[in-house]
Each structure stands twice: as C-alpha cells, then as structure tokens.
HTML snippet that shows the backbone in 3Dmol.js (N, CA, C, O; Angstrom):
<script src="https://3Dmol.org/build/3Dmol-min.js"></script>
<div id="view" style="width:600px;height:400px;position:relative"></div>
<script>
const pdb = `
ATOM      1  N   UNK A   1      30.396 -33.727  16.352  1.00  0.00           N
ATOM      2  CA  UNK A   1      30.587 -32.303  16.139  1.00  0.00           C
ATOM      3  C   UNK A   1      31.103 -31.682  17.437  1.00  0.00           C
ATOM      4  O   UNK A   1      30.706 -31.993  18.560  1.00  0.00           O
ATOM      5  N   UNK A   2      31.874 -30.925  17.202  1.00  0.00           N
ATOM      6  CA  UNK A   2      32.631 -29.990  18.509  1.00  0.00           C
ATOM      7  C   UNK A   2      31.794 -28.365  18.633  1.00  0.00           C
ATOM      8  O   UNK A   2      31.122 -27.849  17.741  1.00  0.00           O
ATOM      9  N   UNK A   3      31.997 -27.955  19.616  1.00  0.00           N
ATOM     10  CA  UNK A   3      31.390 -27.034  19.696  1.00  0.00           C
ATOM     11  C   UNK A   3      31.447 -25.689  18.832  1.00  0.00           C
ATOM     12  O   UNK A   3      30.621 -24.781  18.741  1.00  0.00           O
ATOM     13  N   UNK A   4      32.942 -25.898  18.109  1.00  0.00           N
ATOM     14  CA  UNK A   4      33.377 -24.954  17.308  1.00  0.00           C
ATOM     15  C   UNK A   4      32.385 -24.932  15.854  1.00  0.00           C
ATOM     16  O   UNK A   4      31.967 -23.938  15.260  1.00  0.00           O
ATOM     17  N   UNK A   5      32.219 -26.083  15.589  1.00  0.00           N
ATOM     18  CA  UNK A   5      31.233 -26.339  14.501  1.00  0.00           C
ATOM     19  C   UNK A   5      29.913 -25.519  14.859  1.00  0.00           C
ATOM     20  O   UNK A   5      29.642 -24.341  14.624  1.00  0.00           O
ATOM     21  N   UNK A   6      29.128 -26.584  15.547  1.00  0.00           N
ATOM     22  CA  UNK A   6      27.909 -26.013  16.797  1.00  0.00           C
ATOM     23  C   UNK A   6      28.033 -24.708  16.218  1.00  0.00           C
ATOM     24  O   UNK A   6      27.969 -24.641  14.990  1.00  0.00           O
ATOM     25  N   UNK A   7      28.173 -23.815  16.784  1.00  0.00           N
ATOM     26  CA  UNK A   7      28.415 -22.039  17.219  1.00  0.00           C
ATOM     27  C   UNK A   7      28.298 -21.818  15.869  1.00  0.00           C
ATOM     28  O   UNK A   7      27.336 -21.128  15.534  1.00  0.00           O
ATOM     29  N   UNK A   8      29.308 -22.380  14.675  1.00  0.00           N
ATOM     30  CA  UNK A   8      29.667 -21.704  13.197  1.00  0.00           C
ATOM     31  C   UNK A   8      27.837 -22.247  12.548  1.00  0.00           C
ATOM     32  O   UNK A   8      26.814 -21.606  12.310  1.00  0.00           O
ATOM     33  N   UNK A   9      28.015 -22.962  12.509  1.00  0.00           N
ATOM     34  CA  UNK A   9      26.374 -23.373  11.851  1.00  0.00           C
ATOM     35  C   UNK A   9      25.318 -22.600  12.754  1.00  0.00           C
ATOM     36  O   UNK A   9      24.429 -22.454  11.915  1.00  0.00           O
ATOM     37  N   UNK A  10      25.043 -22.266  13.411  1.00  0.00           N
ATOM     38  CA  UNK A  10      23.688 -21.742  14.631  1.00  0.00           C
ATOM     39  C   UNK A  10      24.410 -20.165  13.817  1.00  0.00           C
ATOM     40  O   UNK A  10      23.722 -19.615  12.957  1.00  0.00           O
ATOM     41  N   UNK A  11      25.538 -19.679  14.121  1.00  0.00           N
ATOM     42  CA  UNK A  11      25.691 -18.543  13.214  1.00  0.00           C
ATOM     43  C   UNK A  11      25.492 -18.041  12.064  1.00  0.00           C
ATOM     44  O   UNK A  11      25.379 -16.872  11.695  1.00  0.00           O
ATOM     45  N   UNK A  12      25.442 -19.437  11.290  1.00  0.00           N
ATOM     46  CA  UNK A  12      24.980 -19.477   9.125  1.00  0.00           C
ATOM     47  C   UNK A  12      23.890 -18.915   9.561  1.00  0.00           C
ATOM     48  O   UNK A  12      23.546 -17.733   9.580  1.00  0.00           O
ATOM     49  N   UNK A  13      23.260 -20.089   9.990  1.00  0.00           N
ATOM     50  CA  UNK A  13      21.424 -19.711   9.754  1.00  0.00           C
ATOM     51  C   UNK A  13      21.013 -19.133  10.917  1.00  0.00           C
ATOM     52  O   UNK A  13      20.120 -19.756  11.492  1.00  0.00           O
ATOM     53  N   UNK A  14      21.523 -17.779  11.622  1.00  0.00           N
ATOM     54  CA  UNK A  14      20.981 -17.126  12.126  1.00  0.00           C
ATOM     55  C   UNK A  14      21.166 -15.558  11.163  1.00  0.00           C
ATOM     56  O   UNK A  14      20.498 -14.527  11.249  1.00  0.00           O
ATOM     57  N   UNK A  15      22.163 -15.836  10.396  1.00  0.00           N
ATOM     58  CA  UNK A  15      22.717 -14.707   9.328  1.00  0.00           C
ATOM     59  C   UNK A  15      21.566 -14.617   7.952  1.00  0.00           C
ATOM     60  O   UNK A  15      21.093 -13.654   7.348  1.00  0.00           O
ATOM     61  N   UNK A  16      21.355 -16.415   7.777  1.00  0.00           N
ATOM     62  CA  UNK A  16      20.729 -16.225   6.429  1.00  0.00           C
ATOM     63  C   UNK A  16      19.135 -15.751   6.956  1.00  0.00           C
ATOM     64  O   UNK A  16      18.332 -15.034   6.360  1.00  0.00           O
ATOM     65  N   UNK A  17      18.989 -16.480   8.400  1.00  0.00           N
ATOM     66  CA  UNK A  17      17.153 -15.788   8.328  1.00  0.00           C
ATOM     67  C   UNK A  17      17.260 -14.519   8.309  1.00  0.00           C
ATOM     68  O   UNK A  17      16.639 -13.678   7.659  1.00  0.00           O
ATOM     69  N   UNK A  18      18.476 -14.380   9.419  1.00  0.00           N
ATOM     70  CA  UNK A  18      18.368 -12.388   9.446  1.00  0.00           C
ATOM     71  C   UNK A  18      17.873 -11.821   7.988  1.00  0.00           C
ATOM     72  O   UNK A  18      16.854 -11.236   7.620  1.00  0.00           O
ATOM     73  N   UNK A  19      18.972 -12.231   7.381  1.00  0.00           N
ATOM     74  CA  UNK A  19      18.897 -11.404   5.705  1.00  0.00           C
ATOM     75  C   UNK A  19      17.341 -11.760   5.196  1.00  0.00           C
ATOM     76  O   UNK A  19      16.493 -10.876   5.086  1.00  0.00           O
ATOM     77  N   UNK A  20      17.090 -13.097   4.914  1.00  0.00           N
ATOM     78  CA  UNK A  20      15.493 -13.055   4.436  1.00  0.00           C
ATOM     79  C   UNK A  20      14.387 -12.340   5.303  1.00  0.00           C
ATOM     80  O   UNK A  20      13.292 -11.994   4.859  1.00  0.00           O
ATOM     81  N   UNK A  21      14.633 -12.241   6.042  1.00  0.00           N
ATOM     82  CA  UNK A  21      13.763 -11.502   6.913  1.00  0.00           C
ATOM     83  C   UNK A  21      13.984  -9.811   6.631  1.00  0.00           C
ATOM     84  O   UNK A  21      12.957  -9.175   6.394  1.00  0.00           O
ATOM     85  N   UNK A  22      14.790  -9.357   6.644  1.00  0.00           N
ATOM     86  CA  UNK A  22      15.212  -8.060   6.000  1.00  0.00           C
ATOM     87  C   UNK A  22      14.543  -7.955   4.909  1.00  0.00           C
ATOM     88  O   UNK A  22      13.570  -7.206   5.004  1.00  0.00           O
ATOM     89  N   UNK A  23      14.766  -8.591   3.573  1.00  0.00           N
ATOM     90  CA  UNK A  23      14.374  -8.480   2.653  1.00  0.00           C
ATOM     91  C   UNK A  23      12.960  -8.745   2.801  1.00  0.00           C
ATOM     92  O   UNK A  23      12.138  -7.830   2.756  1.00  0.00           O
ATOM     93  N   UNK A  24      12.793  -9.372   2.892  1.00  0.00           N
ATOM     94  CA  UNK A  24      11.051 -10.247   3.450  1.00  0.00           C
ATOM     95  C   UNK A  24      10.347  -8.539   3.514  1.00  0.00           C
ATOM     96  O   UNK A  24       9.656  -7.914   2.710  1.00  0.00           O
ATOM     97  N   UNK A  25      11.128  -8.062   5.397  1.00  0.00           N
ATOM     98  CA  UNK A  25      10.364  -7.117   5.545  1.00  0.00           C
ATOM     99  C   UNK A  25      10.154  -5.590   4.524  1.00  0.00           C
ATOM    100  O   UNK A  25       9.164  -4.872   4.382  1.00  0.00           O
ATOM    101  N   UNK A  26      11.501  -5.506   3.952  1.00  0.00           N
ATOM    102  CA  UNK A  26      11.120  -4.270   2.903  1.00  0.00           C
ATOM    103  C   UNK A  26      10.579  -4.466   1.680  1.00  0.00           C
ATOM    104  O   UNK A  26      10.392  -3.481   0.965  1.00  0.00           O
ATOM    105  N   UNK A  27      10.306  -5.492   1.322  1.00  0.00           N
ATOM    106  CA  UNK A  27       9.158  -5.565   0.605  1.00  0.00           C
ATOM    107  C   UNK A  27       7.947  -5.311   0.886  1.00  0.00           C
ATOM    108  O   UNK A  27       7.202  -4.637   0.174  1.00  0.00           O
ATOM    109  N   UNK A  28       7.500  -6.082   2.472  1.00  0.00           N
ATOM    110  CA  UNK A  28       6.290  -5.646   2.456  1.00  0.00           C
ATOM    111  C   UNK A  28       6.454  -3.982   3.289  1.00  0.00           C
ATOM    112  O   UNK A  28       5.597  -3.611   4.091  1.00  0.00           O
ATOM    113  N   UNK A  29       7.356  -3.345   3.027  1.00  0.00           N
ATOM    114  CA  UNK A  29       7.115  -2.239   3.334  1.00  0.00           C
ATOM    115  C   UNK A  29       7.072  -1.321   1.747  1.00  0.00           C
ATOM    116  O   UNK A  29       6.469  -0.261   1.580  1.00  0.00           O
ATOM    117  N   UNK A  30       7.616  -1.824   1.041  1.00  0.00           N
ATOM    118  CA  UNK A  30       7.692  -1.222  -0.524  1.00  0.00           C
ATOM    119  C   UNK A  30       6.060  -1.465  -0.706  1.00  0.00           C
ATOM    120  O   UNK A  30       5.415  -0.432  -0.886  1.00  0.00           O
ATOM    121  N   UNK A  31       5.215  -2.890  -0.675  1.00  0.00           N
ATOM    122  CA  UNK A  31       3.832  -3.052  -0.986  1.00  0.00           C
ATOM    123  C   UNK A  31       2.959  -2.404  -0.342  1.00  0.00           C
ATOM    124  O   UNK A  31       1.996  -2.124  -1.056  1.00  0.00           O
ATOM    125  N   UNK A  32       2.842  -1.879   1.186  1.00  0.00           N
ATOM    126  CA  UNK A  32       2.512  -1.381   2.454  1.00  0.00           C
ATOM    127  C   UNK A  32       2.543   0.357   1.311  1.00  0.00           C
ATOM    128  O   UNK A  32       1.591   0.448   0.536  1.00  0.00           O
ATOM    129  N   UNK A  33       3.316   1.242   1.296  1.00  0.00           N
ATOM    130  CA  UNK A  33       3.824   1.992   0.352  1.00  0.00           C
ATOM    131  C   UNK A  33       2.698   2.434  -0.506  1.00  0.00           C
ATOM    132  O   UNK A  33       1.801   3.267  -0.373  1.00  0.00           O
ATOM    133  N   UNK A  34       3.137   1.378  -1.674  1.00  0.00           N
ATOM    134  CA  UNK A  34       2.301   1.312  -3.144  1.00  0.00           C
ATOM    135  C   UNK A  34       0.882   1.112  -2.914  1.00  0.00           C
ATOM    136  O   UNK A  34       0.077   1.604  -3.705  1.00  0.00           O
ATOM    137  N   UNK A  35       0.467   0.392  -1.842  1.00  0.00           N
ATOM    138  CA  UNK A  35      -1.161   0.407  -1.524  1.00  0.00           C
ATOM    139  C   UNK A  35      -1.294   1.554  -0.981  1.00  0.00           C
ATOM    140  O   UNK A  35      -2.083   2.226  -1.645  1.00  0.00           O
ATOM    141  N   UNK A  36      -0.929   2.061  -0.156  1.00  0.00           N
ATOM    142  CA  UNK A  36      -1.092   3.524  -0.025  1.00  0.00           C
ATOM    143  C   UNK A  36      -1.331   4.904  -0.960  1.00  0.00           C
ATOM    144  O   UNK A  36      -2.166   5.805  -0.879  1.00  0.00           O
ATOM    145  N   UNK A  37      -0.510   4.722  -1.640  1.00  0.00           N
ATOM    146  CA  UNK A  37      -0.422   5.535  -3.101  1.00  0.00           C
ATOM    147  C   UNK A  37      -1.387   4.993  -3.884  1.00  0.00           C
ATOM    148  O   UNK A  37      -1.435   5.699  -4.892  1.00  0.00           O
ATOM    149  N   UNK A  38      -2.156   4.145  -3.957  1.00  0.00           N
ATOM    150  CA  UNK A  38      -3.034   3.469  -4.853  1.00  0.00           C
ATOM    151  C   UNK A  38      -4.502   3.981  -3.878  1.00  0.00           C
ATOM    152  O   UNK A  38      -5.551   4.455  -4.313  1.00  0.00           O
ATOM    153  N   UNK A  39      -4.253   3.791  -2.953  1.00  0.00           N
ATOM    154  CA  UNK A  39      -5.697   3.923  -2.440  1.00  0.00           C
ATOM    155  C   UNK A  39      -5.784   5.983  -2.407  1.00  0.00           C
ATOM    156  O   UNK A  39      -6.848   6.572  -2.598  1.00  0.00           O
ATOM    157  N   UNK A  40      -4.669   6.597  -2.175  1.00  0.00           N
ATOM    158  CA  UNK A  40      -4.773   7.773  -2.672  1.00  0.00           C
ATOM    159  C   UNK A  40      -5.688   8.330  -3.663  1.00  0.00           C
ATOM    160  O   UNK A  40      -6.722   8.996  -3.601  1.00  0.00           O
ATOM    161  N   UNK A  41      -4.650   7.622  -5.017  1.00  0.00           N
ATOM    162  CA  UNK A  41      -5.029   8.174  -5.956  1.00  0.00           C
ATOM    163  C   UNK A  41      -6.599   7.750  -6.096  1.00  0.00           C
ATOM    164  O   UNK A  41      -7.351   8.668  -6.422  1.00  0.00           O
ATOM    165  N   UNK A  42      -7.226   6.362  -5.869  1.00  0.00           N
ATOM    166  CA  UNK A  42      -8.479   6.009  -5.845  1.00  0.00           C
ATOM    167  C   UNK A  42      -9.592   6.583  -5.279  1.00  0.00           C
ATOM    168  O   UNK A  42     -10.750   6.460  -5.676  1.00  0.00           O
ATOM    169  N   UNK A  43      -9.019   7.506  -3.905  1.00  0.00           N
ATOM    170  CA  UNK A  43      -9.853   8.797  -3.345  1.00  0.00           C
ATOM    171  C   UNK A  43      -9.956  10.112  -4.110  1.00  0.00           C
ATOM    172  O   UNK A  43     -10.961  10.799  -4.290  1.00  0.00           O
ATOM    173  N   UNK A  44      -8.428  10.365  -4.615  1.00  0.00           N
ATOM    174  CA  UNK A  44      -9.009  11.431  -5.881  1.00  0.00           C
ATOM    175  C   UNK A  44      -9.592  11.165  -6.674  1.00  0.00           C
ATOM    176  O   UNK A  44     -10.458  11.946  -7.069  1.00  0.00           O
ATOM    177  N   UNK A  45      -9.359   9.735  -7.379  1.00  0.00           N
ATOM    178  CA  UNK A  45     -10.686   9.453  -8.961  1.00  0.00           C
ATOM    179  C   UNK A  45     -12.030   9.928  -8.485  1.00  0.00           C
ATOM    180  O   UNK A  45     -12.644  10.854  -9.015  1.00  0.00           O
ATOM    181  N   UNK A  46     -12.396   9.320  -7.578  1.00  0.00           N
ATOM    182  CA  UNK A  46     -13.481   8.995  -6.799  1.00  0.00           C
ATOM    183  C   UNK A  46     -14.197  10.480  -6.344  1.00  0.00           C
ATOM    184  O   UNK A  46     -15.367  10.833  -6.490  1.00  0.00           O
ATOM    185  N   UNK A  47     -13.148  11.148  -5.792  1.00  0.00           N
ATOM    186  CA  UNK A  47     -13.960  12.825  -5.710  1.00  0.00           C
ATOM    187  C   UNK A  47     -13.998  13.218  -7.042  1.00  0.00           C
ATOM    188  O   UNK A  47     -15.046  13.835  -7.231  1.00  0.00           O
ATOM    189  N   UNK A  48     -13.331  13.138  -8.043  1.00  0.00           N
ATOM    190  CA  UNK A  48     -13.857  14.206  -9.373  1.00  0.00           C
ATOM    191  C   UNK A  48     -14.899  13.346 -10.287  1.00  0.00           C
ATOM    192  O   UNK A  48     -15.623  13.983 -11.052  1.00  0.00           O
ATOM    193  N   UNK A  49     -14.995  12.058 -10.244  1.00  0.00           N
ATOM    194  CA  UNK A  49     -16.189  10.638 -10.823  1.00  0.00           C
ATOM    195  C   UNK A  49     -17.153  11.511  -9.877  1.00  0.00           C
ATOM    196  O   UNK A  49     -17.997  12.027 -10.609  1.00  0.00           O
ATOM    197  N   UNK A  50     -17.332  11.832  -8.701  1.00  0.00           N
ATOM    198  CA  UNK A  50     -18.521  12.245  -8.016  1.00  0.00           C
ATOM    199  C   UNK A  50     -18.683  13.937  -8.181  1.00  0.00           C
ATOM    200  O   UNK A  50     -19.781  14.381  -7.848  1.00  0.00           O
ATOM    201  N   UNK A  51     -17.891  14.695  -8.563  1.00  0.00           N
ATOM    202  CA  UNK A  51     -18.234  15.936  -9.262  1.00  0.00           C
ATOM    203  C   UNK A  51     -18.214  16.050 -10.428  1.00  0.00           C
ATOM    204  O   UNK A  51     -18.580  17.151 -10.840  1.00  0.00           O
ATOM    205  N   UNK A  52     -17.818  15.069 -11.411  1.00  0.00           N
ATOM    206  CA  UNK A  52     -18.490  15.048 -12.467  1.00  0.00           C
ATOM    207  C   UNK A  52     -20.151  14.447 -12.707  1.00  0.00           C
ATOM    208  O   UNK A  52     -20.839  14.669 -13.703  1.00  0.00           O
ATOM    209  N   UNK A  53     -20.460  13.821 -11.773  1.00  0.00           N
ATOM    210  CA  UNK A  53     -21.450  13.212 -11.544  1.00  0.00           C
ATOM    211  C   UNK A  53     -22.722  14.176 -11.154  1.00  0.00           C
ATOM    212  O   UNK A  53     -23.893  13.984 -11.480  1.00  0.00           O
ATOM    213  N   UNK A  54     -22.057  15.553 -10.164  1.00  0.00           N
ATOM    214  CA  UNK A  54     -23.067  16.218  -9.866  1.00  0.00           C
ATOM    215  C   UNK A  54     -23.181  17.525 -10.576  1.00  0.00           C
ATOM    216  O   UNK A  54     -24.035  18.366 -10.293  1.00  0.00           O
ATOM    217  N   UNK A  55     -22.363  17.647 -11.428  1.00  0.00           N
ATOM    218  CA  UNK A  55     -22.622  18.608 -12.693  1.00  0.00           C
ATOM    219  C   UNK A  55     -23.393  18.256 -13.499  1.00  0.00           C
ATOM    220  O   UNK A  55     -24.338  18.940 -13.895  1.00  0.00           O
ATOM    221  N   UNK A  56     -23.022  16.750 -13.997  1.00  0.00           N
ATOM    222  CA  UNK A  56     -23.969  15.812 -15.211  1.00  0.00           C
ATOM    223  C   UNK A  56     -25.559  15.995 -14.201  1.00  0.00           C
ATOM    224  O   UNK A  56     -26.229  16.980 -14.510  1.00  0.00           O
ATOM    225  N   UNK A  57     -25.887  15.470 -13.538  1.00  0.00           N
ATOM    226  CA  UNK A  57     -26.763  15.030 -12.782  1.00  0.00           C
ATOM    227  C   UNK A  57     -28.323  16.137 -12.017  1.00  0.00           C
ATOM    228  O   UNK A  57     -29.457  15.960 -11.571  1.00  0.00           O
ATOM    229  N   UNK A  58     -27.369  17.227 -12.285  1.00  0.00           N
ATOM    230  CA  UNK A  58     -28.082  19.025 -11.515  1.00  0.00           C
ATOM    231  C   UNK A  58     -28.961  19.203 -12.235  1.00  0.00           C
ATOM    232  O   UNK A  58     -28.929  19.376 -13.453  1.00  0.00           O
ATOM    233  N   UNK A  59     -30.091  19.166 -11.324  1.00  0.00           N
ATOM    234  CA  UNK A  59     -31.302  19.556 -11.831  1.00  0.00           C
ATOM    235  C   UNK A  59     -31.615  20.941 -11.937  1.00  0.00           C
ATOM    236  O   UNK A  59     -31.625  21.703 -10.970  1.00  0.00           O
ATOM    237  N   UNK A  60     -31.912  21.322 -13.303  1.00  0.00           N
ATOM    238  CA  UNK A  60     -31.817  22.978 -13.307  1.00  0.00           C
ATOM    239  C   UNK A  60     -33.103  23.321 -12.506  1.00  0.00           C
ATOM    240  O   UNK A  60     -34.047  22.621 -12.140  1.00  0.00           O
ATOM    241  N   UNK A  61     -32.766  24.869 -12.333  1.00  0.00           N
ATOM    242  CA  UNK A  61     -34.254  25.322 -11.337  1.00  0.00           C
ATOM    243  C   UNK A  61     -34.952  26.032 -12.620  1.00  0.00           C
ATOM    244  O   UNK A  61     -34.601  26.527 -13.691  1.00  0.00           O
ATOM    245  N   UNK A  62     -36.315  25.758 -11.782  1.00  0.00           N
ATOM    246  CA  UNK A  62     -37.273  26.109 -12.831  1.00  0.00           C
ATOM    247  C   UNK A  62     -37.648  27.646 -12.359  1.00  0.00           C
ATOM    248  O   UNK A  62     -37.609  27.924 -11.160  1.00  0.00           O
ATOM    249  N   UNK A  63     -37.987  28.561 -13.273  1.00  0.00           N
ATOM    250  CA  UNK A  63     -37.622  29.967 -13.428  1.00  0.00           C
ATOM    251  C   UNK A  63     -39.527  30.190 -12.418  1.00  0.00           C
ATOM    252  O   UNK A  63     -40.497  29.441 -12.533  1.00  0.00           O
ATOM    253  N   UNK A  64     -39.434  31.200 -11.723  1.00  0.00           N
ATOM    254  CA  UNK A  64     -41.030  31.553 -11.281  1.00  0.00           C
ATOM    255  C   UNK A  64     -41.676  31.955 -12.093  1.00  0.00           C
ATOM    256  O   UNK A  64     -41.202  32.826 -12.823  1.00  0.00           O
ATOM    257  N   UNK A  65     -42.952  31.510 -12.289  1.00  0.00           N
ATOM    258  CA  UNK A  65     -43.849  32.446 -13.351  1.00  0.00           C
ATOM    259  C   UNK A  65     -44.696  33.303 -12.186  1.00  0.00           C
ATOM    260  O   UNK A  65     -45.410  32.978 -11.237  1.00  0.00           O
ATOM    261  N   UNK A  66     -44.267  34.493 -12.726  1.00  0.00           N
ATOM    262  CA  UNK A  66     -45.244  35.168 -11.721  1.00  0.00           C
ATOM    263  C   UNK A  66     -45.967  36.498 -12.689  1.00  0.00           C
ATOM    264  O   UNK A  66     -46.803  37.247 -12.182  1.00  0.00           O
TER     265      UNK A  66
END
`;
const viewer = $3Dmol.createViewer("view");
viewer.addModel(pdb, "pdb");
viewer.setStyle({}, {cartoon: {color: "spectrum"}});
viewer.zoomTo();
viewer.render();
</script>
C-alpha cells in the first residue's frame, strides 16, 4: 500500500465513526429529552395522586359542644 491509499482509508473510517457517533450522540440526546419530559409529567401525577389523597383522607373537625 502507498501512502495515497493509507490517508484515503484512515479518512473512510474516520468519516464513518464521525457519523455514528453523531447519530449515536443525538439519540441519546432525543432519550436524555424524553426522560426528562417523563419524569416531569411523573412529578405532576404525583402532586395531584397526593392532593387527591389529602382531600380523600381529611379528617373532619369535630364541632365543640359547649
């Protein structure tokens, strides 16, 4: 092999990792993302499951007899 080769191949697969790696990384930035938005919405369920909880749950007050 001559060096002209050399250089052209070390160039393929420095092109093709680039690209998988690109892709690679915006995916896990698309998943990075969607867990975010998921754990969101799981903090809102979670506050109105716990105010529905303390409406269901309220102990009425008992009136004074006096």
């Amino acid at each position: 092999m001559n060096l002209t080769e050399v250089v052209t191949i070390i160039s393929a697969i420095t092109v093709v990792v680039g690209i998988a790696v690109s892709l690679l990384n915006k995916r896990i930035d698309d998943t990075n993302k969607r867990i975010d938005e998921l754990r969101q919405e799981l903090k809102e369920e979670i506050r109105e499951i716990r105010m529905l909880l303390y409406k269901v749950l309220e102990v009425p007050h008992k009136e004074d007899k006096g």
